[in-house]
C-alpha positions in Angstrom: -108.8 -0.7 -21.6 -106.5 2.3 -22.2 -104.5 3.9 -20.0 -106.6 6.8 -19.7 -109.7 4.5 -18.9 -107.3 2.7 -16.2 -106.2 6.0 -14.2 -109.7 7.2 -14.2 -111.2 3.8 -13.0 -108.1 4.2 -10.4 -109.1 7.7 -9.0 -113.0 6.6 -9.0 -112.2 3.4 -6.6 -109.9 5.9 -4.4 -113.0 8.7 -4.6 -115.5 5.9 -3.7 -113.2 5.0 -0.4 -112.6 8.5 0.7 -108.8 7.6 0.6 -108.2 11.3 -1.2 -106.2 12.5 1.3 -103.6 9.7 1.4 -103.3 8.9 -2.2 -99.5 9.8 -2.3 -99.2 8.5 1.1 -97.0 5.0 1.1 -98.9 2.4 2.6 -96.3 2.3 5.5 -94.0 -0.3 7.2 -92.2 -0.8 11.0 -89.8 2.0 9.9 -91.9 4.0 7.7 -95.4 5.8 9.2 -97.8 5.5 6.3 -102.0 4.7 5.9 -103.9 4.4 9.8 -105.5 1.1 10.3 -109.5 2.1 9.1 -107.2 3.6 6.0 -105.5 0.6 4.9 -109.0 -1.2 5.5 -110.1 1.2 2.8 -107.6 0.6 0.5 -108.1 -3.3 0.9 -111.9 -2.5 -0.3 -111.0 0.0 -2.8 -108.6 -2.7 -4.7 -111.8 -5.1 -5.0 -113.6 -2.4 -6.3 -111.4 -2.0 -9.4 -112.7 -4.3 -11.3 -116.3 -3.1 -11.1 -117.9 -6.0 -9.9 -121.6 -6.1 -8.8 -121.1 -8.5 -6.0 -118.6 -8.3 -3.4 -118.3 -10.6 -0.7 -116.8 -8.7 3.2 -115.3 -10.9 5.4 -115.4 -8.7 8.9 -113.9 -5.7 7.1 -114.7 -3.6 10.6 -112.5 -6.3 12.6 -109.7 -5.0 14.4 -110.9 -1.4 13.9 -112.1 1.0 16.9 -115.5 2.3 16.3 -114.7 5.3 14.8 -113.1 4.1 11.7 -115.2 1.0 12.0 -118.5 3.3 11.7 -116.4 5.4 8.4 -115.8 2.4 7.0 -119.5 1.3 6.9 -120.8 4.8 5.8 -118.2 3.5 2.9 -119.1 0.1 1.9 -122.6 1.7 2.3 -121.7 4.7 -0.7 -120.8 1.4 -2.8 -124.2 0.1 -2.2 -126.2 2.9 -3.3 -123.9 2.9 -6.5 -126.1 -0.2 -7.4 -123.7 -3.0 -6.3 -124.9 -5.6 -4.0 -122.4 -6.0 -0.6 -122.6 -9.3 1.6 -120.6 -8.3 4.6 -120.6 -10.9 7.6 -119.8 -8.3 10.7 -118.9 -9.6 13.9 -120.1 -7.2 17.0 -121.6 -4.2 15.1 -122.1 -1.0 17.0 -125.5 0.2 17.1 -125.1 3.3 14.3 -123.5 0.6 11.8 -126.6 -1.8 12.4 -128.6 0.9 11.4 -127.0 0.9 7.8 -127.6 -2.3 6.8 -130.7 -2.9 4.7 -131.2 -6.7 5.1 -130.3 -8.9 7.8 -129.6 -12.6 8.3 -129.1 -14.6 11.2 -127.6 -18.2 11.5 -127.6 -20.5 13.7 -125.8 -23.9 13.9 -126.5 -23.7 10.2 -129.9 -23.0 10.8 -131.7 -19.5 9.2 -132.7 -17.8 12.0 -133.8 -14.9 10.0 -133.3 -13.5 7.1 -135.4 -9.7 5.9 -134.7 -6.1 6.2 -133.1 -5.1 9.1 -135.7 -2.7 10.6 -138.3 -5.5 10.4 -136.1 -7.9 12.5 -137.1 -6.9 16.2 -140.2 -6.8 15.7 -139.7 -10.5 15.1 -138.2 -11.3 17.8 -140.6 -9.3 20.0 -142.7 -11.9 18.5 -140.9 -14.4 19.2 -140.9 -14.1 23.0 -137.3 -12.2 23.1 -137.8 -8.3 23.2 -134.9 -6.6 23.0 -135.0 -4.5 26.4 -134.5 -1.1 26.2 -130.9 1.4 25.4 -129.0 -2.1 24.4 -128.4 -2.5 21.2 -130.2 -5.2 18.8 -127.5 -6.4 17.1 -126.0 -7.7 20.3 -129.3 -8.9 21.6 -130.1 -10.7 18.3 -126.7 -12.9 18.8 -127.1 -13.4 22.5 -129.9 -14.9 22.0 -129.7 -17.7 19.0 -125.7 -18.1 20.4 -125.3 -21.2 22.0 -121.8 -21.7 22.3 -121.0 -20.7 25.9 -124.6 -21.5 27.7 -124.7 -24.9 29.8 -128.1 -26.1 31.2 -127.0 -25.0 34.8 -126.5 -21.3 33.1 -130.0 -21.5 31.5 -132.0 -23.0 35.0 -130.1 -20.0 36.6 -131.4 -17.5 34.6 -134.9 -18.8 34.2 -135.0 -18.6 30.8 -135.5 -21.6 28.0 -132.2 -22.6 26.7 -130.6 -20.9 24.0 -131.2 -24.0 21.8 -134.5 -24.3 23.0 -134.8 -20.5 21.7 -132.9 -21.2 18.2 -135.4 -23.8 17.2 -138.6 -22.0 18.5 -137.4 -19.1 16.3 -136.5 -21.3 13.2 -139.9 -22.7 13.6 -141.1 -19.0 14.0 -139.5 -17.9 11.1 -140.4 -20.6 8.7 -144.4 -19.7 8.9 -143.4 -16.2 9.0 -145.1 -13.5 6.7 -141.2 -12.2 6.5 -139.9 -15.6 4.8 -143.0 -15.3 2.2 -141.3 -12.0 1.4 -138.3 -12.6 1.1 -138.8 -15.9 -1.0 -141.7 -13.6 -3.2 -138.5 -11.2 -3.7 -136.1 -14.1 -4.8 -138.7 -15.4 -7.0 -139.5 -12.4 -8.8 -135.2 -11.5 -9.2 -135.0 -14.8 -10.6 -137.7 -14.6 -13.1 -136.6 -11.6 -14.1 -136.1 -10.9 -17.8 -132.3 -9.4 -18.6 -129.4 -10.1 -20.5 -127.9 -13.2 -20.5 -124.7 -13.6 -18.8 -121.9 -15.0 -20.9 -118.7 -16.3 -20.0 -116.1 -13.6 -21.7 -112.6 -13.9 -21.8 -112.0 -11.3 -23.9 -110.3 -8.7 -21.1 -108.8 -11.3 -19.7 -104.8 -10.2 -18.6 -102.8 -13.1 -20.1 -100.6 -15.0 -17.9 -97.2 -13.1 -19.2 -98.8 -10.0 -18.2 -99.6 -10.9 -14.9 -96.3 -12.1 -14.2 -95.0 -8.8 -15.7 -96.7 -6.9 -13.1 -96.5 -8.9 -10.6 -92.9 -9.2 -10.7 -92.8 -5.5 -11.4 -95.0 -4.8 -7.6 -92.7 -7.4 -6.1 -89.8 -5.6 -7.2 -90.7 -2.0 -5.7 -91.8 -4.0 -2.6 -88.0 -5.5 -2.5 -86.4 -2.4 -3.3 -88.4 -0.2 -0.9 -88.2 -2.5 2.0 -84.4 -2.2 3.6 -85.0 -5.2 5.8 -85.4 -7.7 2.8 -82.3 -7.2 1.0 -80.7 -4.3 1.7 -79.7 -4.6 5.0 -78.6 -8.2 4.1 -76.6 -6.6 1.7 -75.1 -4.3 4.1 -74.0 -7.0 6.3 -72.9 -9.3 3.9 -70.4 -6.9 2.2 -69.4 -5.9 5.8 -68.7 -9.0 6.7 -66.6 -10.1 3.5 -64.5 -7.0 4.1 -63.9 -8.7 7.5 -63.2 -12.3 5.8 -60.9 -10.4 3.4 -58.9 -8.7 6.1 -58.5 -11.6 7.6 -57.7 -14.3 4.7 -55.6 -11.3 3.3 -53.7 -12.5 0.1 -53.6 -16.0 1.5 -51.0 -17.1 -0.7 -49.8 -20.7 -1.6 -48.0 -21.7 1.3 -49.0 -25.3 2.7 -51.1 -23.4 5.8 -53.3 -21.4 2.5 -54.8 -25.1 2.0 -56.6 -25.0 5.1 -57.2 -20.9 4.8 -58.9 -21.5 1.6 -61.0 -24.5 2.9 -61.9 -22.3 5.7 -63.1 -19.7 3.8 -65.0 -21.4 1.4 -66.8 -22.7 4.7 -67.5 -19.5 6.3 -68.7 -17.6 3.1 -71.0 -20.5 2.0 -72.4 -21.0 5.9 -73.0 -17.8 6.4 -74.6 -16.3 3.4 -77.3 -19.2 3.6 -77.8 -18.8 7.2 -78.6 -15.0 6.8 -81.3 -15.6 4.2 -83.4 -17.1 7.1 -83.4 -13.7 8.2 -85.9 -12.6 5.4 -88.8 -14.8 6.6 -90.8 -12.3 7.9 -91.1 -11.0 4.5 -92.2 -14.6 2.9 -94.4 -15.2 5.1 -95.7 -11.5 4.4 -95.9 -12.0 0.8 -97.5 -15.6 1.2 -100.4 -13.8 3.2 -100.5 -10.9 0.5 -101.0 -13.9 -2.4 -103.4 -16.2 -0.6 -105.5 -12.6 -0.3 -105.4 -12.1 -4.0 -105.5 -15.7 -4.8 -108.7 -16.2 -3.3 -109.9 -13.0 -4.8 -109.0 -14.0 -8.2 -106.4 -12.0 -9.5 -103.9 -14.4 -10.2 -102.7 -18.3 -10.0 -100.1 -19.9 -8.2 -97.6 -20.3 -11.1 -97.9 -16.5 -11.9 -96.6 -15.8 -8.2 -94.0 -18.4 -8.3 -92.6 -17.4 -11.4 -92.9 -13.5 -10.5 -91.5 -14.2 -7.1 -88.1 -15.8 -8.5 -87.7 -12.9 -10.7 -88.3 -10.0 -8.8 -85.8 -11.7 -6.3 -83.4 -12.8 -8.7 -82.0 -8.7 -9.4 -80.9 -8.9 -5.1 -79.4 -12.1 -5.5 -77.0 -11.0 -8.0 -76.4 -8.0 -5.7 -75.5 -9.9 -2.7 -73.5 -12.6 -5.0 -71.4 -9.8 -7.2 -70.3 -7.0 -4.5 -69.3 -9.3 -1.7 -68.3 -12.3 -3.6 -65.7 -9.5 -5.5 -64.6 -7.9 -2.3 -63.8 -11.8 -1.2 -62.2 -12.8 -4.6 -60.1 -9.8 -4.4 -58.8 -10.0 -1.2 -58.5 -12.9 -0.6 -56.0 -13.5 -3.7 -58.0 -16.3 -5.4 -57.0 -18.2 -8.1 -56.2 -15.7 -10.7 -58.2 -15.5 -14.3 -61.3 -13.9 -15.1 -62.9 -17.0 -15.9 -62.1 -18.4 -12.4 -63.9 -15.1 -11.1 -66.8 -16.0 -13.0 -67.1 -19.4 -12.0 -66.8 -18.1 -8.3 -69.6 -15.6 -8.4 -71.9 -17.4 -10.8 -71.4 -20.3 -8.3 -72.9 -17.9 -5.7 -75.4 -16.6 -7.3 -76.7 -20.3 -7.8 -75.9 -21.4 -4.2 -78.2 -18.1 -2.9 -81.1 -18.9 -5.5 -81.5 -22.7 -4.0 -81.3 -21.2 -0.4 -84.2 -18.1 -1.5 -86.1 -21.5 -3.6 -85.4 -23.5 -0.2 -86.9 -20.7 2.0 -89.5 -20.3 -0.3 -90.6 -23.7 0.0 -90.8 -23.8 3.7 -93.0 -20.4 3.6 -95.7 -22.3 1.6 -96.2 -24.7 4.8 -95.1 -22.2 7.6 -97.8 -20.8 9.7 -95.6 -18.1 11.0 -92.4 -16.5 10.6 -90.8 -17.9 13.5 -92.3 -21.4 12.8 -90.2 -20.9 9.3 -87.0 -19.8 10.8 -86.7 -22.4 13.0 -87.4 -24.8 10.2 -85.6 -22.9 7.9 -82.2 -23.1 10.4 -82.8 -26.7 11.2 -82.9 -28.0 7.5 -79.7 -25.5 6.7 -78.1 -27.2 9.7 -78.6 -30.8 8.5 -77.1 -29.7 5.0 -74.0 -28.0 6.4 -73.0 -31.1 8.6 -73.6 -33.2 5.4 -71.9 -30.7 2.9 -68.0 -32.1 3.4 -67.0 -29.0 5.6 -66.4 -30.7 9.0 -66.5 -34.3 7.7 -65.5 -36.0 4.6 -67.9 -37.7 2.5 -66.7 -40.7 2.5 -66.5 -41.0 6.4 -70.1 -40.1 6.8 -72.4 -43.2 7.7 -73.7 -44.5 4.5 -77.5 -44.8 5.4 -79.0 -41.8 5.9 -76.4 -39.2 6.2 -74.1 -40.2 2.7 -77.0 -41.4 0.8 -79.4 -39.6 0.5 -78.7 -36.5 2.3 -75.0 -35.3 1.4 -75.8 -35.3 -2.2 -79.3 -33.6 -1.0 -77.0 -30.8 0.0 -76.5 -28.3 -1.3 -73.1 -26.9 0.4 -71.9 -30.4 -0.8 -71.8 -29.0 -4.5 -71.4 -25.5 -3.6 -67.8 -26.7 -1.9 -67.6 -29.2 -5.2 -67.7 -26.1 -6.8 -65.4 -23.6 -4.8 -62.6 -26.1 -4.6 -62.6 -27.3 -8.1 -62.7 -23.8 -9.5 -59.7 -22.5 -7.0 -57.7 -25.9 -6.6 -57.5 -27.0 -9.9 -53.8 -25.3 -11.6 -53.0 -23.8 -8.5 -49.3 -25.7 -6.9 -48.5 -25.5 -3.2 -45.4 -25.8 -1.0 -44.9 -29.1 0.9 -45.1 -29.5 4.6 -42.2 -31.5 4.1 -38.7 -29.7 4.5 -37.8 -30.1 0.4 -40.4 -32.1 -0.5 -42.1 -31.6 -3.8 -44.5 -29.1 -4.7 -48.2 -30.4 -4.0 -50.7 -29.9 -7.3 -54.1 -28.7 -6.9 -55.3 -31.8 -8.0 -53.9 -33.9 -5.6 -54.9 -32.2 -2.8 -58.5 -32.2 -4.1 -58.0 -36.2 -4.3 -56.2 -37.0 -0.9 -57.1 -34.3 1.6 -60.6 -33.8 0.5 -62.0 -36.1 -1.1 -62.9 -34.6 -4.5 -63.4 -36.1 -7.8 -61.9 -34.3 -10.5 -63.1 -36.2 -13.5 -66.0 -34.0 -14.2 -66.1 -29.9 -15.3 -65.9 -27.7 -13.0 -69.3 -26.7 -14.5 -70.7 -29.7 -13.5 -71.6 -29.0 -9.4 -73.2 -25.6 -10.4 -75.2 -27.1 -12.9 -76.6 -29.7 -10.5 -77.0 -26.0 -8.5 -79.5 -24.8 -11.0 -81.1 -27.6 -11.0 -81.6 -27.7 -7.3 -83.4 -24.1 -7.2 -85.6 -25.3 -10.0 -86.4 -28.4 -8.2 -87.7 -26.4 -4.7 -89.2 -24.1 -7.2 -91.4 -26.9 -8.4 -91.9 -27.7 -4.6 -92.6 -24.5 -3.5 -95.6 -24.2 -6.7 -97.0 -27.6 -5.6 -97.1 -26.8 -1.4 -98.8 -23.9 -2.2 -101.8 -25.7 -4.4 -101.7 -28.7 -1.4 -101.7 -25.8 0.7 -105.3 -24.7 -1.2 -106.6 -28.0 -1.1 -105.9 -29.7 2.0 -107.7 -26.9 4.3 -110.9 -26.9 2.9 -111.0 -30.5 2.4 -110.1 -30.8 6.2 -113.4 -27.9 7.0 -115.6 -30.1 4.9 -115.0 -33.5 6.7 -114.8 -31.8 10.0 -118.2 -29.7 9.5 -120.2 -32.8 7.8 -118.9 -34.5 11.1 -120.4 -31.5 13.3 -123.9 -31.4 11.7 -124.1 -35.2 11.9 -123.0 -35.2 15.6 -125.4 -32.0 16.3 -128.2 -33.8 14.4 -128.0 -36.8 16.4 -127.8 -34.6 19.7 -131.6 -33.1 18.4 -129.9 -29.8 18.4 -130.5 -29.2 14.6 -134.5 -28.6 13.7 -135.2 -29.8 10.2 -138.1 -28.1 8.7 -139.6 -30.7 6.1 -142.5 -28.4 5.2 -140.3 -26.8 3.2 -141.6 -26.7 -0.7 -139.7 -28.5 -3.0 -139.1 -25.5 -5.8 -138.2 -23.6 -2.6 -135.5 -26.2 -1.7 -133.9 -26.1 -5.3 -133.7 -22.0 -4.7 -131.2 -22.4 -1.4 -129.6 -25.3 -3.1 
């Protein structure tokens, strides 16, 4: 498609919707007013819509609307359907006026059709059936009282004098089964099916290649970031407030025997804290989880595609919050001198803050909730900081569990690794002792804290990368078990429910069903 083509198939879907009005209106945030609720509904629709298909499938889209923009909505979905596209919409409570619109109706019970024709045809039915709906109340809600059965006991049903509301779902199955309104319907399927028309192809022709996709999706994901202050921005904000504080008060620490423990300390606060404030993003990953399982089950793009476009629309911010306060600390602090110390410092950063972001990413895939996530997020940063050879060395940490495997799981074990080698290493300090020689970098890396220098200094960033890249892969494969596992779990647990049900004699089996009529619900 050109461009041209694009915008136009743009304004038609926003046209179709109604959304006019709002077209340059931002969808809106906690801080920013933008699109009402029956709006962004609407918009939800509209995005469906772009692609022009002739079946669309509506989960509820009147749920959490009040009946005004519940009733607009309708009047909408019902301008798509006279386009010549075909809408099943499962609605839950419909007010009177939005009944009206619909042109078919079905009706299920424990599984079971109930009924299934056009909607004006349906109380007649139940009149029928022995169920009139009485007068001024509205058929939808009669039709569901009476084929629900979930909250009616036997002593509700004596009470009210009535058969039980099983009792009435099967004698309307029955009903329904030698109905001239079934014949109809399955007359009507017949004659779609047999049908002459073109044959339907498989064509991947228009199909958006995967690098596109993950161009623009990393291109969305980036305007979402940047328009969004809570996600990095105000991080930002506090994190180069906060290093002006560190500076101030690590101030040109010098190379006196006290700037040993200065440094240390340092190096501790800045890589605590600037992995304890990314669990303050979580409200946004769990946001854009819920935006991608949307779009996921609607097609538009795999899991890969939104892992990959995830890192790099991220990956811009996290060498903001690396570079300005990780200069402002460098600076002030009177670090080891050298540009090529510098870099090592900030690129060191900027790979510490992509494992935490990877890390964080992982946990979203699993999280039900944001909170759920931050409290998992802060318990798993906990364990690594006690592990990382802050507050105890390495080498006194018990050996199962806590020094194999989990210190070398850690990744403030080779962020320190990192810090220490790059600032220790060439630097000399003054003895405690009164006269005593000068102590080397590399010394105190080896006696006070516990450091191997034989490696690069390269080395513990490298393992770094390869940490991100590693809950990367993680995050990629929670969030296909994350696909699987649910609708695995539904299946066994409904099979189990219609077995149980069967059993009970609340199910009604019609076997004089035909056999090509079978093969057509199959």
């Amino acid at each position: 498609m050109t461009t041209v083509e694009k915008e136009q198939r743009v304004q038609d879907a926003i046209r179709e919707m109604g959304l006019q009005e709002c077209a340059d209106t931002p969808v809106g945030s906690w801080y920013i007013k933008g699109l009402s609720g029956g709006q962004k509904r609407r918009l939800t629709i509209a995005i469906e819509t772009l692609k022009k298909r002739a079946l669309l499938f509506l989960d509820e889209p009147t749920s959490g609307l009040d009946s005004a923009a519940a009733l607009h909505v309708t009047k909408r979905l019902l301008t798509l359907a006279e386009s010549g596209r075909t809408l099943l919409v499962s609605i839950h409570q419909p007010s009177s006026e939005i009944f009206q619109l619909f042109h078919y109706l079905c009706l299920l019970s424990s599984g079971q059709t109930v009924y299934f024709g056009e909607r004006y045809k349906a109380q007649e039915f139940f009149d029928l059936g022995g169920f009139p709906c009485p007068a001024y109340r509205n058929p939808a809600d009669h039709f569901l009282w009476v084929i629900n059965s979930d909250f009616d006991t036997e002593a509700e049903d004596e009470e009210q004098g009535s058969k039980g509301i099983s009792n009435k779902s099967k004698s309307l199955i029955k009903a329904y089964i030698g109905s001239d309104i079934r014949k109809e319907m399955i007359a009507k399927i017949r004659h779609a099916t047999e049908k002459e028309g073109d044959i339907i192809t498989k064509d991947d022709g228009d199909k958006v290649s995967a690098m596109k996709q993950t161009f623009y999706l990393t291109a969305r994901s980036f305007t979402n970031m940047r328009r969004d202050i809570a996600y990095y921005w105000f991080r930002l904000f506090i994190y180069t407030m906060l290093s002006i504080c560190v500076g101030t008060i690590y101030y040109k620490v010098g190379h006196s025997y006290d700037a040993i423990q200065a440094r240390a300390g340092m190096f501790i606060f800045v890589t605590a804290f600037l992995t304890f404030m990314g669990v303050a993003s979580f409200p946004s990953f769990i946001e854009d989880m819920k935006i991608f399982t949307r779009e996921r089950l609607n097609g538009h793009y795999g899991a890969t595609v939104f892992v990959v476009a995830n890192f790099l629309s991220a990956f811009p911010f996290v060498l903001l919050l690396a570079i300005i306060p990780g200069t402002i600390l460098y600076e002030m602090g009177g670090l080891h001198p050298g540009f090529g110390h510098y870099i090592c410092f900030i690129i060191t950063l900027i790979a510490t803050l992509s494992v935490e972001e990877s890390l964080l990413a992982a946990i979203s895939a699993v999280a039900p909730d944001f909170l759920t996530g931050m409290i998992a997020g802060c318990g798993v940063m906990g364990i690594y900081l006690l592990n990382g050879g802050f507050f105890r060395l390495i080498r006194d940490l018990p050996s199962p569990v806590w020094r194999y495997p989990l210190s070398y799981m850690s990744f403030h074990t080779w962020t320190s690794r990192a810090f220490y080698n790059n600032d220790f290493l060439g630097l000399v300090f003054d003895n405690n002792v009164p006269g005593g020689p000068p102590l080397t970098g590399e010394e105190i890396l080896k006696s006070r804290f516990d450091m191997y220098i034989d490696y690069s200094k390269w080395w513990p960033v490298f393992v770094l990368v390869c940490m991100a890249f590693t809950y990367r892969v993680m995050f990629l494969l929670l969030i296909k078990l994350r696909e699987m596992l649910p609708s695995l779990i539904m299946s066994m647990r409904a099979t189990r429910k219609m077995v149980d049900r069967a059993s009970s004699g609340r199910f009604v089996v019609p076997h004089d069903i035909e056999e090509n009529e079978v093969e057509m619900q199959k």
